[in-house]
N, C-alpha and C positions, 0 to 999 in steps of 0.2 A: 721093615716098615711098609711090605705090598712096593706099588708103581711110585715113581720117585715125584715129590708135587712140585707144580710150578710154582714161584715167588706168588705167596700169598699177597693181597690186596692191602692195602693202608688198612681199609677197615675191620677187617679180621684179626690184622694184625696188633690195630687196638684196642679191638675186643676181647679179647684171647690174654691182651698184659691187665684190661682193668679187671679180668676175670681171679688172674694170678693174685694181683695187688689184696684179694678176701684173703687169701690162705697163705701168704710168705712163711716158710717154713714152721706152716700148720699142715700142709697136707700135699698130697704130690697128684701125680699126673691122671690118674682116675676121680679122685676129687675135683680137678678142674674141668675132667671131662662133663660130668655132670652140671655142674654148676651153669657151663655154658649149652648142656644139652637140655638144661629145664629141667631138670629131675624132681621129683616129689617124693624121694627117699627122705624117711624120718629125722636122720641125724642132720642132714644137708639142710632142713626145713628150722631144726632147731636151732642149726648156727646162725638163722638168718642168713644163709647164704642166699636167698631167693631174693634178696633186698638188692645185689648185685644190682647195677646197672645194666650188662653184659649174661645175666641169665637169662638163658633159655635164648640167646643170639643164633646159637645152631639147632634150634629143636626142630628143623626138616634133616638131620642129618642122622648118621648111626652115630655110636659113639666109638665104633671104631673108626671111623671117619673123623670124628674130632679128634681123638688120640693121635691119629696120625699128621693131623695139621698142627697140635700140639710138640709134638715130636720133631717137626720140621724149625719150631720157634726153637725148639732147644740145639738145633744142628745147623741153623745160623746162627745162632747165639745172641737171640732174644730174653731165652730163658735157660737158664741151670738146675742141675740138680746138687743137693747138699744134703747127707745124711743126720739124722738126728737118732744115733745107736743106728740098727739098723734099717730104720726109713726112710726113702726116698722122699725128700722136700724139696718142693720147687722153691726157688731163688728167683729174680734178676738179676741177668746180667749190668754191667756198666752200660750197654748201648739197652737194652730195654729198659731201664731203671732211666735211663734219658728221655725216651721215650713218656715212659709215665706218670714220671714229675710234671710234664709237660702238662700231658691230658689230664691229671688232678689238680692243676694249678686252675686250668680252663673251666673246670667242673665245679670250684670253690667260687671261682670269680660269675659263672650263669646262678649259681646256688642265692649269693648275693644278690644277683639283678632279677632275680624271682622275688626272695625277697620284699626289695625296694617299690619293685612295680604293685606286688599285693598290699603297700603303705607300712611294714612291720621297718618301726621307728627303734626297739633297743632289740635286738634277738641276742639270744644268747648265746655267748663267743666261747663257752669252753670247747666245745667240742672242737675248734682249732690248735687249745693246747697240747704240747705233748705229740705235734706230730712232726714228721720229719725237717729237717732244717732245713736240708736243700728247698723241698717243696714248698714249705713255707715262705723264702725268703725268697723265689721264682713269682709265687700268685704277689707278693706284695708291690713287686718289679711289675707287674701286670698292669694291678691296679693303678700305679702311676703313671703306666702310660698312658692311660686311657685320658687323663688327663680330664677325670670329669670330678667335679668336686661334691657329686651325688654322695660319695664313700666315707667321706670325710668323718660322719658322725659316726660310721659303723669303726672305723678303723681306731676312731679314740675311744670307743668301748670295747672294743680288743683289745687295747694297749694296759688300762685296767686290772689285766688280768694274765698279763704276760711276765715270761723271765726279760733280763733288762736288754741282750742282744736282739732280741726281737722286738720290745717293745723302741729300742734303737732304730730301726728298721722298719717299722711301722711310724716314727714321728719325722723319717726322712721323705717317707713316702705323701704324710700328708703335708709336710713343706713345700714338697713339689706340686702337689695340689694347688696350693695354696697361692703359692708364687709363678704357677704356670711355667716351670723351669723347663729346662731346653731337656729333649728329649733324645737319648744318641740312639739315635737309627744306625748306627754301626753295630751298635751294641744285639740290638734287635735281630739286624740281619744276620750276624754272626750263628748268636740263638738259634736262627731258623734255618742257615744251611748244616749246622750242627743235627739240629734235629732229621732234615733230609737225608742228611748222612747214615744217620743212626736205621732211618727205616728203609735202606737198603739192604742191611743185612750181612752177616758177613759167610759168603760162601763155603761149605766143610772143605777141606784140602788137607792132601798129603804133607805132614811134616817132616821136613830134613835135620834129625837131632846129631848133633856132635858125641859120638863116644868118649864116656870118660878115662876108658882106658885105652884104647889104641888109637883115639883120637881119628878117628875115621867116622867120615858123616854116612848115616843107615836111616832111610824110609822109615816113617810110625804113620801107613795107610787110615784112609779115612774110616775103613772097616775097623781094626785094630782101635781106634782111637776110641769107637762106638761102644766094642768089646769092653775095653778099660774100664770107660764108665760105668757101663751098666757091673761090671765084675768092682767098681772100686777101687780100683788098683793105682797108683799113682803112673804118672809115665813113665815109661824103658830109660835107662841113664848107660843103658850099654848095648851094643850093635849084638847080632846074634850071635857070630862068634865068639865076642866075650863071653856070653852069659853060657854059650852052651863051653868051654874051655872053665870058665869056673865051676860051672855043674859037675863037671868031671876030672874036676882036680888039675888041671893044668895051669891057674894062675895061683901064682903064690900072694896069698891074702893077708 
């Protein structure tokens, strides 16, 4: 990957996940480069990928340069890859996928107060169906805290048009509106050192795997681990000795 990069910034970092969030295994790590480098390739134009919020965030950069900062989200484990046949698809990890529930939770809830402030009294709520749960049921937790009862009409024209666990979910939310109910700051703060957590990142490191046959713990280096992925290959389940004593006939199988 060249010279090794320093812990990318907050903001890259969630630029680079709401980049990913267009293509969730639709496309992989050249695809994203683009998208975040501005590209004006045909296909990329026809996906509406240029609608991206996050496009063209790196367009002073190479695109090897974005790859490579790309690459780094994947080796702190921001972001994964997962094959589709033979293609490399980017994923979310669990701590990116925290990550960007967050920031589309935040992005739905200004979307709203855009909105509100330009006077638009019914807008139309499908485009909220149909998408993820977690997220969904995050922005609605949002809007209750705000604790302002501006939402109140958007939320029961949401609810309209909802399955019933959300529209559940949305009549709790305008109750608390409604009733100005107590709002747990625990709960909140929890949220937010979760999410600080998550944009830490978690450092690549050497893992110490237990042999399954001679039960003796054997190194899977960070290199190694890189290799795997990029070749496919599931993890080692036996120290080298084993596997090279099986390759040549020594363990009775």
């Amino acid at each position: 990957m060249g010279k090794e990069l320093e812990h990318l910034p907050e903001e890259e970092i969630r630029a680079i996940l709401r980049a990913a969030d267009e293509i969730i295994m639709r496309g992989g790590r050249a695809l994203l480069s683009k998208i975040l480098k501005g590209s004006k390739e045909k296909k990329l134009l026809e996906l509406g990928l240029d609608d991206c919020p996050t496009y063209g965030f790196f367009h002073k950069h190479t695109i090897k340069e974005i790859t490579e900062k790309i690459d780094w989200m994947i080796d702190y484990n921001f972001l994964e890859i997962e094959y589709s046949g033979k293609l490399p698809m980017i994923v979310f990890s669990e701590r990116g996928w925290t990550i960007e529930a967050d920031q589309m939770a935040d992005e739905l809830l200004q979307d709203w107060n855009e909105k509100l402030t330009s006077g638009e009294l019914t807008p139309d709520m499908t485009y909220l169906k149909d998408r993820n749960r977690e997220m969904i049921f995050l922005f609605i937790d949002k809007i209750g805290e705000t604790q302002d009862k501006q939402y109140i009409p958007y939320l029961e024209a949401w609810a309209e048009i909802e399955y019933k666990k959300v529209i559940a979910k949305i009549q709790q939310a305008i109750k608390v509106l409604q009733e100005n109910d107590f709002i747990n700051e625990d709960v909140i703060k929890q949220r937010n050192n979760e999410l600080s957590e998550a944009l830490e990142g978690e450092e690549p490191h050497d893992l110490s795997i237990k042999c399954i046959y001679c039960g003796n713990r054997f190194t899977f280096t960070i290199g190694e681990q890189q290799f795997y992925k990029k070749k496919r290959f599931v993890l080692p389940r036996r120290c080298k000795k084993c596997r090279d004593e099986e390759r040549y006939g020594y363990i009775d199988m």
